[in-house]
Backbone as ProteinMPNN parsed JSONL, in Angstrom:
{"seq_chain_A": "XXXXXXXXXXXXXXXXXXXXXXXXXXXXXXXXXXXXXXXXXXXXXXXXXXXXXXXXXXXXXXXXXXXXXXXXXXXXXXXXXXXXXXXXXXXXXXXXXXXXXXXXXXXXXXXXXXXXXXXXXXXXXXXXXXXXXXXXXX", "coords_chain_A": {"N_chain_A": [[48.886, 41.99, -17.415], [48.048, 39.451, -17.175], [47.475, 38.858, -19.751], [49.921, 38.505, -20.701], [50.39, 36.621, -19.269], [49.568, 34.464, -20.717], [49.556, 34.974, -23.64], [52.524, 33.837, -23.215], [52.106, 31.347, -22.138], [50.388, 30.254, -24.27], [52.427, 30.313, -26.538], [54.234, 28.508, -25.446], [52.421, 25.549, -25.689], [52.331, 25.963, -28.569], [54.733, 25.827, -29.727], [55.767, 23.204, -29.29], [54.138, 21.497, -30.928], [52.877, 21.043, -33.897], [49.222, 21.578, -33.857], [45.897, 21.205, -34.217], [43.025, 23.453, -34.278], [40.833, 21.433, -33.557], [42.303, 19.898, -32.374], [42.796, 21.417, -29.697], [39.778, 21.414, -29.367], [38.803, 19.326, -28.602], [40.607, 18.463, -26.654], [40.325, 20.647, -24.396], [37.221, 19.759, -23.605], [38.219, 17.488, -22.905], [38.743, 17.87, -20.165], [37.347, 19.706, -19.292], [35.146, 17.739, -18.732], [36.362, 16.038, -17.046], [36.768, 17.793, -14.603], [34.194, 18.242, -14.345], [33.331, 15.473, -13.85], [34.578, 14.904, -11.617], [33.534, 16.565, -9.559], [30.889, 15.809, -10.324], [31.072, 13.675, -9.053], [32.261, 13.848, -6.6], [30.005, 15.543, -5.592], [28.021, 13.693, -6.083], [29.024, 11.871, -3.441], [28.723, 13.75, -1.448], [25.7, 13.94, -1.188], [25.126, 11.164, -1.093], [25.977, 11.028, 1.98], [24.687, 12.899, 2.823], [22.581, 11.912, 2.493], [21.983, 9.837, 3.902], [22.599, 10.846, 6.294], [20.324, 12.071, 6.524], [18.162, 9.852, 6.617], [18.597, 8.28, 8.657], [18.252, 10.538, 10.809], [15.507, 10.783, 10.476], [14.359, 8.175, 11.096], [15.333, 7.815, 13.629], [13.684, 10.182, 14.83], [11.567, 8.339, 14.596], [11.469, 6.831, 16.027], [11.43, 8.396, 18.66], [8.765, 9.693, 18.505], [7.276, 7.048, 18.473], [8.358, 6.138, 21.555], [7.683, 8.572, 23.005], [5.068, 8.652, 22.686], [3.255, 6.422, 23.94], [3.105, 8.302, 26.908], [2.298, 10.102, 26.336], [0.133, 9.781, 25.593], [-1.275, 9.057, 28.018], [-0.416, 11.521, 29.476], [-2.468, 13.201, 28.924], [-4.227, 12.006, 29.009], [-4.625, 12.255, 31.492], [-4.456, 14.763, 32.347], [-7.121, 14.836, 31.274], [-9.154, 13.747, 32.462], [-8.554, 14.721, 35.233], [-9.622, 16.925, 34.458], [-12.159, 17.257, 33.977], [-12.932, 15.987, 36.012], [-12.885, 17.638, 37.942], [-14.655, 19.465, 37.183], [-17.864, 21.263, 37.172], [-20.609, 18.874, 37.662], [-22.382, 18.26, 34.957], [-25.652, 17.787, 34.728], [-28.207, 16.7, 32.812], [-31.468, 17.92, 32.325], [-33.483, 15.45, 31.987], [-32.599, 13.443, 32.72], [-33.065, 13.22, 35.58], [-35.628, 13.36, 35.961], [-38.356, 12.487, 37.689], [-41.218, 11.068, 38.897], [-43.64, 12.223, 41.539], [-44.253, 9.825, 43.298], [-42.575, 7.964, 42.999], [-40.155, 9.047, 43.44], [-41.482, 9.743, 46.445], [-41.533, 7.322, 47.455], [-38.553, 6.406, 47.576], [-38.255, 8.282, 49.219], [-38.874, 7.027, 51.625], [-37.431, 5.163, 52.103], [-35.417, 4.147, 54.962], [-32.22, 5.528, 55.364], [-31.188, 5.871, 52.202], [-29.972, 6.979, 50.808], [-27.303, 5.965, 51.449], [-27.551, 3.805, 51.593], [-27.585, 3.246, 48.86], [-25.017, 4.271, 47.851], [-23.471, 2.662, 48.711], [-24.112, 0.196, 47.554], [-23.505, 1.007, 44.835], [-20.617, 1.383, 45.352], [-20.593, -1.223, 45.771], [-20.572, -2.425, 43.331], [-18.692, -1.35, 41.669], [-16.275, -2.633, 42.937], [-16.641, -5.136, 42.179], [-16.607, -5.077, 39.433], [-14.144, -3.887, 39.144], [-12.288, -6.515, 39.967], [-13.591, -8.59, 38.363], [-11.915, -7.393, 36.308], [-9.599, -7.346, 36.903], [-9.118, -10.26, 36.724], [-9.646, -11.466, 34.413], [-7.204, -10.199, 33.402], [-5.321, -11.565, 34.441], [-5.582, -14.026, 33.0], [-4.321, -13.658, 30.499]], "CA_chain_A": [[49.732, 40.965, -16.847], [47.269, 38.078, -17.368], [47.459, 38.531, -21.269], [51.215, 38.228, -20.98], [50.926, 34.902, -19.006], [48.078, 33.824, -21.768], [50.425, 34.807, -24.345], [53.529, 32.489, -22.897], [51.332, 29.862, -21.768], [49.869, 30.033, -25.739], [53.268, 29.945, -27.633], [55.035, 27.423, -25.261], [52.005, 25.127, -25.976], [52.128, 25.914, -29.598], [56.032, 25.639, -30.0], [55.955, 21.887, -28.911], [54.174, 21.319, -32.451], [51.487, 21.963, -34.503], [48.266, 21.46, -33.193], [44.686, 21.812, -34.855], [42.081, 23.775, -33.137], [39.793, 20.368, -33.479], [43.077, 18.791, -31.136], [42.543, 22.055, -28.406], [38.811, 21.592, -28.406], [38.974, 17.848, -27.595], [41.89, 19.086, -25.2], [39.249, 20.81, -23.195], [35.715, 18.861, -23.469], [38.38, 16.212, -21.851], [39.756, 19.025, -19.035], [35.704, 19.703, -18.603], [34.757, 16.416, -18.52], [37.092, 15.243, -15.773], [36.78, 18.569, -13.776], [32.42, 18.394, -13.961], [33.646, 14.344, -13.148], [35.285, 15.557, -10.001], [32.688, 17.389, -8.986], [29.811, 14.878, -10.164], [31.32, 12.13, -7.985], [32.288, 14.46, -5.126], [28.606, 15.985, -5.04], [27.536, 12.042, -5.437], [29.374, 11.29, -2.462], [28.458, 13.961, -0.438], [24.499, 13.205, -1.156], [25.161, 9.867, -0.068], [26.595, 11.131, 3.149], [23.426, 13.748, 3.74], [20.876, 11.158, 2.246], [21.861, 8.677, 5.181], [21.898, 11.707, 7.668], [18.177, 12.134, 6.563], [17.695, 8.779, 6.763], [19.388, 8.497, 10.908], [17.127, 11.478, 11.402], [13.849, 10.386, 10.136], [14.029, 6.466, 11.894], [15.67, 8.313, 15.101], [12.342, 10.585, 14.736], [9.658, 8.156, 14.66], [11.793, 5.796, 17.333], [11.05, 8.861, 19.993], [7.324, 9.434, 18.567], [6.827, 5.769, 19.114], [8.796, 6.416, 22.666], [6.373, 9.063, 23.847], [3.361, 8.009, 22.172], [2.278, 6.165, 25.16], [3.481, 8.765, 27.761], [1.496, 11.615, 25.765], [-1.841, 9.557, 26.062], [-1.208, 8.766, 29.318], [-0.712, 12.668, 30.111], [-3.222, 13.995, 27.923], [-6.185, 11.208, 29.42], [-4.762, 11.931, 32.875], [-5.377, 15.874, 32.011], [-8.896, 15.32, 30.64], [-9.564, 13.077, 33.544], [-8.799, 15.707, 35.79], [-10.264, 18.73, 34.254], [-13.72, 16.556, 33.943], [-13.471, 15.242, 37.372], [-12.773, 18.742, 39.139], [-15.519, 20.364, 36.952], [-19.312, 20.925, 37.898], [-21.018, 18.279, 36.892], [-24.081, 18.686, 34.048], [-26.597, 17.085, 34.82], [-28.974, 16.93, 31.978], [-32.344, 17.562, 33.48], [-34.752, 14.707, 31.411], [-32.038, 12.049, 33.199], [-33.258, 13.29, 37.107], [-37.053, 13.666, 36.193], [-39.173, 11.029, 38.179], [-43.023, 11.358, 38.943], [-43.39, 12.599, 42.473], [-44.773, 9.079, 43.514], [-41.187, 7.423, 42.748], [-39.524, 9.987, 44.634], [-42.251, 9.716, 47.644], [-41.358, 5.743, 47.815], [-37.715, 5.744, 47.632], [-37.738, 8.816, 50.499], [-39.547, 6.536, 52.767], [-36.797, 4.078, 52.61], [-34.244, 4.585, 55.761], [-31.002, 5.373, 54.94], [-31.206, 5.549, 51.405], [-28.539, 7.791, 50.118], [-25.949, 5.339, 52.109], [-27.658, 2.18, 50.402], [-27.22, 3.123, 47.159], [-23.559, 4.755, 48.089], [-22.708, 1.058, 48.953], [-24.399, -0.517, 46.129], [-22.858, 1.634, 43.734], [-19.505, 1.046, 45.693], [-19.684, -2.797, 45.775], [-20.564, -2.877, 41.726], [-17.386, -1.212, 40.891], [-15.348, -3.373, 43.344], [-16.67, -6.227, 41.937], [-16.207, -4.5, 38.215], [-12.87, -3.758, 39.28], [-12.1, -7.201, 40.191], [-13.346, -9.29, 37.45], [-11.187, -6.895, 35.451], [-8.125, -8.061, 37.295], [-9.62, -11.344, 36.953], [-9.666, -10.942, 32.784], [-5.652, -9.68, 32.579], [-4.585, -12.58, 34.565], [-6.027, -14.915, 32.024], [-4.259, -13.092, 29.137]], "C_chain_A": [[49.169, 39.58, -17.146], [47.546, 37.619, -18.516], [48.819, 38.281, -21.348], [51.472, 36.084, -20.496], [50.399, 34.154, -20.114], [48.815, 33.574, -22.883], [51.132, 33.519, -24.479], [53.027, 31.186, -23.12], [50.904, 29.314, -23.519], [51.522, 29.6, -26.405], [54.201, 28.894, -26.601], [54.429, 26.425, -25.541], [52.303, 24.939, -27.679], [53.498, 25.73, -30.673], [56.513, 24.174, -29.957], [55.872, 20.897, -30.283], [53.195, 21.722, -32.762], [50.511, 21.105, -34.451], [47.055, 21.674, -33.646], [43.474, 22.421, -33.884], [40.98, 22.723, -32.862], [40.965, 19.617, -31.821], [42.716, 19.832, -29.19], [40.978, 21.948, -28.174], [38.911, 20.611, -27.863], [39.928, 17.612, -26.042], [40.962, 19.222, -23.985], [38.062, 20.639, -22.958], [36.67, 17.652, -22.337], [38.439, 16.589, -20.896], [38.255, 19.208, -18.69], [35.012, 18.943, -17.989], [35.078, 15.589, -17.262], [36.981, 16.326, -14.534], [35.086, 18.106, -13.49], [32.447, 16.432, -14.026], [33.614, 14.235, -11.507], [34.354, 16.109, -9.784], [31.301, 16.832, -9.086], [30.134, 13.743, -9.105], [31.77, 12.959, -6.637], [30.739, 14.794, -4.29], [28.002, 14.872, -5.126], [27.552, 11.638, -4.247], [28.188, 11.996, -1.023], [26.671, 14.043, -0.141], [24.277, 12.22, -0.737], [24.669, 10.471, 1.122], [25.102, 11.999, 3.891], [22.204, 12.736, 3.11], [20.508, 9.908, 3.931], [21.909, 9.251, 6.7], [20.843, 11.42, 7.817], [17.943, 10.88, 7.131], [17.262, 8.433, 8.291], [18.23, 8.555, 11.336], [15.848, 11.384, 11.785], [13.342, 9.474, 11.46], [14.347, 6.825, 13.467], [13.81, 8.844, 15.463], [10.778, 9.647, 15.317], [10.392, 6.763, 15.83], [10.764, 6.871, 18.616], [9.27, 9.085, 19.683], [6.984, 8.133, 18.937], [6.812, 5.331, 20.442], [7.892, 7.056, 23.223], [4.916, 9.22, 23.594], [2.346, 7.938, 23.327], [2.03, 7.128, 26.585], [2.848, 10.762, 27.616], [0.039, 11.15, 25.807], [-2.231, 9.295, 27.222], [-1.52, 10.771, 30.128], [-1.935, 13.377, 29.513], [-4.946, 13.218, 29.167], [-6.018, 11.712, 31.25], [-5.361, 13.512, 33.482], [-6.648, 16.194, 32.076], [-9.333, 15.011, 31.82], [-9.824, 14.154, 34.934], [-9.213, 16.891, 35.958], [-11.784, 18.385, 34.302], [-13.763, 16.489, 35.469], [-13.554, 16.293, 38.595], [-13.904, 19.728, 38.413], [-16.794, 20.082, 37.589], [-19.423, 20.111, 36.666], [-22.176, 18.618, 36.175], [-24.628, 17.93, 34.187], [-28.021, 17.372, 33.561], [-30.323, 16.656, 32.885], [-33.525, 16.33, 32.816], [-33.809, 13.506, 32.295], [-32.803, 11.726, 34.979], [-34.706, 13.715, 37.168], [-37.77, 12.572, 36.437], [-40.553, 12.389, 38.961], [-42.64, 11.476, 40.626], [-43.846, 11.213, 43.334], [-43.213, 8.447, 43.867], [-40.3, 8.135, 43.887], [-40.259, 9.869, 46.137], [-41.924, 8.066, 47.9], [-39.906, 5.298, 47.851], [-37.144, 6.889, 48.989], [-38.291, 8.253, 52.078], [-38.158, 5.776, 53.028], [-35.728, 4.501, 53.456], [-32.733, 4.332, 55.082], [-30.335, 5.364, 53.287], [-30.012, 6.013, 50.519], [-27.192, 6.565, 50.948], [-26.102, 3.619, 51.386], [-27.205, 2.441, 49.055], [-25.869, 4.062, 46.906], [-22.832, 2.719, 47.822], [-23.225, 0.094, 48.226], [-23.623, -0.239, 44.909], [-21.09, 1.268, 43.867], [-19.26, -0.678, 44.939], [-19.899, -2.804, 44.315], [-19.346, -2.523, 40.964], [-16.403, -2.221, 41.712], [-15.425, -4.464, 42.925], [-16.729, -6.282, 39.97], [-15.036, -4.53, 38.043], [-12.197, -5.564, 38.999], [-12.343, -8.692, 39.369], [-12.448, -8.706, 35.869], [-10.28, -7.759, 35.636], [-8.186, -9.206, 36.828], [-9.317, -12.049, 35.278], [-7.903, -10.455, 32.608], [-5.32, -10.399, 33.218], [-4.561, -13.974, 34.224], [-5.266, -14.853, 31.083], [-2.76, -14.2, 29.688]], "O_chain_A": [[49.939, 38.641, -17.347], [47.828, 36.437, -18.715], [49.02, 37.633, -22.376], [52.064, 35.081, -20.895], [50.958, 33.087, -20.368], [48.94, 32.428, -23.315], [50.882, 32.549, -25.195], [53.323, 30.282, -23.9], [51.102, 28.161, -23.902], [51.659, 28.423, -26.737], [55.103, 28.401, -27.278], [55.28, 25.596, -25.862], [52.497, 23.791, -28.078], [53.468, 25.563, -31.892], [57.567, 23.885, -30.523], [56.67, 20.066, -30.716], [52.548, 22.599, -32.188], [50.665, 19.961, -34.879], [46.916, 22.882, -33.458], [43.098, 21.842, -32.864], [40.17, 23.014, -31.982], [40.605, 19.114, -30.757], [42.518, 19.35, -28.074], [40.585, 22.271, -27.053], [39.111, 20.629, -26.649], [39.897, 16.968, -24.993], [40.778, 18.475, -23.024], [37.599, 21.331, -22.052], [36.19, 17.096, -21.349], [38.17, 15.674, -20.117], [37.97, 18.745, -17.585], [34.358, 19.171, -16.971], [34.382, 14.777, -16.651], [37.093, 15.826, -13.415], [34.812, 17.631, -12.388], [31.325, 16.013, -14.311], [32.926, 13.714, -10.629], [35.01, 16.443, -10.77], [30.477, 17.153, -8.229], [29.299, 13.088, -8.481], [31.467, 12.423, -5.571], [30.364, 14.546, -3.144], [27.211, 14.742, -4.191], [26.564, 11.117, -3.731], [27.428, 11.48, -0.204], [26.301, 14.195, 1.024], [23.314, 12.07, 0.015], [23.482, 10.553, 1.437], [24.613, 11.832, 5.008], [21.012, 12.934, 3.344], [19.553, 9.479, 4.578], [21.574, 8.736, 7.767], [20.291, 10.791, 8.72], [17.468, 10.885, 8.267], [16.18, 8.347, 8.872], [17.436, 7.765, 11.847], [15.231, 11.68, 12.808], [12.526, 9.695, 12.355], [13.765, 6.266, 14.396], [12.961, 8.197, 16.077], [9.731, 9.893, 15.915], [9.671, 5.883, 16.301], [9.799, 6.466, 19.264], [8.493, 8.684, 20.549], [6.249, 8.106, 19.924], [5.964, 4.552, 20.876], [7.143, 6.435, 23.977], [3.974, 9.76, 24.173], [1.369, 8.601, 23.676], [1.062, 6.908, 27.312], [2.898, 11.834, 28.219], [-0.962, 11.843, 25.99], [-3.422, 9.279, 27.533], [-2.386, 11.154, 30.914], [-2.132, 14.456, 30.07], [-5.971, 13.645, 29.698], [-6.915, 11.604, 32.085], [-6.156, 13.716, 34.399], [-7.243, 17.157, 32.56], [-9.951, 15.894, 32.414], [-10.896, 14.353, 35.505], [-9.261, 17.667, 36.912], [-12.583, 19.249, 34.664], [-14.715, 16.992, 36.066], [-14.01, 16.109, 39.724], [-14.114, 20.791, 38.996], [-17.014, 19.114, 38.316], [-18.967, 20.188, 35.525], [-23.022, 19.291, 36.765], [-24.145, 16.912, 33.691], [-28.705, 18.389, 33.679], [-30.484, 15.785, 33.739], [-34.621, 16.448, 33.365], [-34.49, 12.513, 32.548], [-33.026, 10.634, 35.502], [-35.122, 14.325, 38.153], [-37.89, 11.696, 35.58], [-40.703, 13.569, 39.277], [-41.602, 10.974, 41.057], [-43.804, 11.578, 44.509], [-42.789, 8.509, 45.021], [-39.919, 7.694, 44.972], [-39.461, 9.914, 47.073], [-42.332, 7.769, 49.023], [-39.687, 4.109, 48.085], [-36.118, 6.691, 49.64], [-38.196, 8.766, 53.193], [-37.755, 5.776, 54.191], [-34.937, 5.262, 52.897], [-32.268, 3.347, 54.509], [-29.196, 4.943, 53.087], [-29.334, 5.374, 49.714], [-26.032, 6.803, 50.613], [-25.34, 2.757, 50.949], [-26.479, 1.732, 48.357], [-25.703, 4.553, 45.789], [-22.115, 2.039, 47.087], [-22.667, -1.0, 48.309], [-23.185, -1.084, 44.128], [-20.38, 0.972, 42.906], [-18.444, -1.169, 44.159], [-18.983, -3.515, 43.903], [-18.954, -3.092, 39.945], [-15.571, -2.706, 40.944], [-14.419, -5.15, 43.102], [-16.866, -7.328, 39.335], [-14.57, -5.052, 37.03], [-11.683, -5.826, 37.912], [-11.642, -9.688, 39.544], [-12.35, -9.282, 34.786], [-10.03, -8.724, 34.913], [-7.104, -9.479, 36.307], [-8.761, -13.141, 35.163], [-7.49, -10.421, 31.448], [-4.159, -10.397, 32.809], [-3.912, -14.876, 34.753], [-5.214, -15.914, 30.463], [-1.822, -14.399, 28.916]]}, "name": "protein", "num_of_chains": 1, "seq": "XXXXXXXXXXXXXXXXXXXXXXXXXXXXXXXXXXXXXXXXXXXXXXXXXXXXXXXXXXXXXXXXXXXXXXXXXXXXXXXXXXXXXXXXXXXXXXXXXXXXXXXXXXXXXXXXXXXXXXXXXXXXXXXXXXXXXXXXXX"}
């Protein structure tokens, strides 16, 4: 059935006039040409269309990394902070070795664990405070 249309289709073409097979190849290099046209400028287009998706995608991308950047070092330090601060502490022992002399002169002094609680206190409050002191300069 095909070869019959092939046929037709051949001698109504070839009845019109006479035709050199140099005129049917040029016929269809042009019929190729304009079809793999159509189809170079369609698949052009639609590269565009997914190059400027990518594009969106990417700049969307590094908007929200830039977005939770700060909100991932924030959880991450507030993490460490708390896994350090609820662990035992190490005490390396060459930091807590004093001559028994040192130790015999600072257990004379009354109250001593509460002095140097409230020494240690007021140096960060007053650490603290020329911080503040420093970002309302800026």
């Amino acid at each position: 059935m095909i070869w019959g249309y092939l046929s037709e289709f051949w001698n109504a073409i070839t009845e019109v006039g006479d035709y050199s097979v140099a005129w049917f190849q040029s016929v269809g290099n042009a019929v190729a040409g304009a079809i793999g046209g159509l189809f170079e400028n369609l698949l052009h287009h639609l590269y565009d269309v997914f190059f400027i998706f990518q594009w969106i995608l990417d700049n969307l991308s590094d908007v929200f990394v830039s977005i939770f950047s700060p909100l991932k070092w924030i959880f991450s330090f507030l993490k460490g902070f708390w896994t350090s601060a609820m662990a035992d502490p190490i005490a390396p022992p060459y930091v807590y070795e004093y001559s028994e002399g040192i130790l015999e002169f600072f257990e004379t002094i009354p109250y001593w664990n509460y002095l140097l609680l409230s020494i240690g206190a007021g140096l960060s409050i007053l650490t603290i405070v020329f911080i503040f002191k420093r970002l309302v300069h800026f």
